[in-house]
N, C-alpha and C positions, 0 to 999 in steps of 0.2 A: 670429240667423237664419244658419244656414249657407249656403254657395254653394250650394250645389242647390236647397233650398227660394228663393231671392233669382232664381234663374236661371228657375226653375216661375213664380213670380210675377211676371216680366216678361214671358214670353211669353203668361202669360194673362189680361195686364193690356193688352198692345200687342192681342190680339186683341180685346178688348172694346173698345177704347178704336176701333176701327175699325168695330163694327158701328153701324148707323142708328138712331132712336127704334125704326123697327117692328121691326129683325133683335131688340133686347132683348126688346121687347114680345110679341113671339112665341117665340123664344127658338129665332132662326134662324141655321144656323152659315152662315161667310161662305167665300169662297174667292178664289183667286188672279184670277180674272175678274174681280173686283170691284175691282181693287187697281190700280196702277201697278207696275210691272215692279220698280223699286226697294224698293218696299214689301214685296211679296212674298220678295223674295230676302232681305228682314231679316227677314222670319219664318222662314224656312229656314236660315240661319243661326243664329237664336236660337236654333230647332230643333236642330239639328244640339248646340248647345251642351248644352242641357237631356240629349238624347239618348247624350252621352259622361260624362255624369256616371246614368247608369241602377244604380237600384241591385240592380238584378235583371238580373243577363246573363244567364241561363238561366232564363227566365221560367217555363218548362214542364217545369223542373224540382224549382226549389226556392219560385217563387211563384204557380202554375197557381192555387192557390184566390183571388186576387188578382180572379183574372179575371172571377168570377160576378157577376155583378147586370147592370144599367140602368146604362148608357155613354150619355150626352148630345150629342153632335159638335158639336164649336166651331168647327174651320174644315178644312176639306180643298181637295186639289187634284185630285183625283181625278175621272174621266169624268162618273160618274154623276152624284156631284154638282155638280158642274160645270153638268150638262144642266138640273138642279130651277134651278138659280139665276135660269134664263133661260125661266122659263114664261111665256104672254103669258093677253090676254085677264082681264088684272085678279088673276089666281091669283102667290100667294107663298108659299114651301116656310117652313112653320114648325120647330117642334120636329125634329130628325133624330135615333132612338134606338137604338140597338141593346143588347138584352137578349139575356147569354148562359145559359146552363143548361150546367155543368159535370157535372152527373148523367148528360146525355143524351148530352153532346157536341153539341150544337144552340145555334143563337140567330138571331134574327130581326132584319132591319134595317125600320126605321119611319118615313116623315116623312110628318108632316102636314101640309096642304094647305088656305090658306083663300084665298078673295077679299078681296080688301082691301077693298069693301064690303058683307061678311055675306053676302054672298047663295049661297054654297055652302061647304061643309069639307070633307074627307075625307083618304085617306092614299092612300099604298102601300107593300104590306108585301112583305117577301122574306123565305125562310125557309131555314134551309141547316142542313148537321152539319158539323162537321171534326174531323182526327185530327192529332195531331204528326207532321210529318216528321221525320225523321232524316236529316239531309246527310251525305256523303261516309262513307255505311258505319259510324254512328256509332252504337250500342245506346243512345243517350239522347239525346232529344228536345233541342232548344235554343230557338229562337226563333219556327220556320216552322209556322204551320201551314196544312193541305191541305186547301181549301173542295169542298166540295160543295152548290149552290144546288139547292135543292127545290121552290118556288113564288112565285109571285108573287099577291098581291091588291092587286086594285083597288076601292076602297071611297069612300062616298058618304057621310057621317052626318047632314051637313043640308043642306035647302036653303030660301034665307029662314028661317033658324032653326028650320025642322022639323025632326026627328027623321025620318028613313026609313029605317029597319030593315033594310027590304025590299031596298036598295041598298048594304048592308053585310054583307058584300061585292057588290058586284054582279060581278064576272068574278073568275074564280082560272084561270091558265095557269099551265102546268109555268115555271117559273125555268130557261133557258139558261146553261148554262156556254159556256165558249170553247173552240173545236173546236180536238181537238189537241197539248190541254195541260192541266195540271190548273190551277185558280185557287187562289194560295198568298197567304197575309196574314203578313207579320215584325211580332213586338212591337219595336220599339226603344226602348221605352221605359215601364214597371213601377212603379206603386206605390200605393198602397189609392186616391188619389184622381185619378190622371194617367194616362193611356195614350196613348201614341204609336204609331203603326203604318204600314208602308206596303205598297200590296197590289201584284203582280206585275207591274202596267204601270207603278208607281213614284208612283203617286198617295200624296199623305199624307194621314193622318188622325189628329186629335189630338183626344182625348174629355175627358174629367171623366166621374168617377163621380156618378149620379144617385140620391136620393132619392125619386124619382116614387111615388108610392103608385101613382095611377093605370095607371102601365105595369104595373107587379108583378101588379094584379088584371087586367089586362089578356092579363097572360101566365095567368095561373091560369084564366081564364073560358074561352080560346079553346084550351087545353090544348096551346099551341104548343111549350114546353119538353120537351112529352114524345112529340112526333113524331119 
């Protein structure tokens, strides 16, 4: 096993090794809020380590196809998710996924949403496109790319184990960008099963590639990849 592979697999053994029975059982990524200060800062670190060993520095240029599929989120620091962590009234953010579509230039981010006593599921989605930047006057793409968010749904799928249709989605509003500035995501780190990233307020996010049958028809049914 080489250094990189040994380095992937301690940061994504230290983050498992941190999530609860239910973060497994659900299959809920964790964050820095959840952690002790010193803790965090060894994952960032680790990070940081994994991250200078990437074996794709130019992600968008010579491994853009890397990027297609169902991306899993194992732990971030990032606002947003930050805020799912801390939902009250019995609700815990399960799965968080993001599926991209490299055809479209599009992908949608995903987490789902149950009560820890069955009594309600749902998600909320986000839907965006983006385009490679070019920094500093550069005719080829490097690392940055330049979000534009589309919508947002908020969705219901059961409640007391019903199915209600009728509540999925029940609201779709336009998705806000941030006034002022365009929202930009850096890959730092590339390869068929690892993704690293951190998005413009410096939040991290580190994924796994996912298997999900379920998300794939999910993207196919709701024809989100080709908005």
């Amino acid at each position: 096993m080489d250094s990189r592979t040994e380095l992937k697999q301690e940061l994504l053994t230290k983050i498992e090794q941190l999530k609860t029975p239910t973060d497994i059982k659900l299959g809920s990524p964790i964050t820095d809020v959840q952690l002790k200060d010193t803790i965090s800062q060894e994952i960032e670190q680790l990070t940081q380590k994994v991250e200078a060993q990437n074996p794709n520095l130019y992600p968008l240029c010579y491994a853009v196809n890397l990027l297609d599929g169902v991306w899993h989120l194992q732990y971030s620091t990032s606002r947003e998710i930050r805020s799912l962590s801390k939902l009250k009234y019995g609700l815990k953010v399960g799965s968080v996924y993001q599926v991209i579509d490299l055809e479209t230039k599009s992908f949608f981010n995903q987490a789902f949403v149950k009560h820890r006593l069955g009594l309600i599921s749902g998600y909320v989605l986000v839907t965006a496109t983006f385009e490679p930047a070019k920094d500093n006057g550069s005719p080829l793409p490097d690392k940055r790319l330049n979000i534009d968010f589309k919508k947002r749904y908020l969705a219901i799928e059961t409640i007391g184990g019903v199915t209600t249709p009728q509540l999925n989605p029940f609201k779709i509003v336009p998705a806000r960008n941030p006034r002022g500035r365009v929202p930009v995501f850096d890959i730092t780190y590339l390869d068929e099963t690892l993704r690293i990233g951190r998005g413009g307020d410096g939040g991290l996010y580190i994924l796994t590639k996912s298997n999900s049958v379920a998300m794939k028809e999910f993207m196919m049914a709701e024809g989100l990849g080709k908005n």
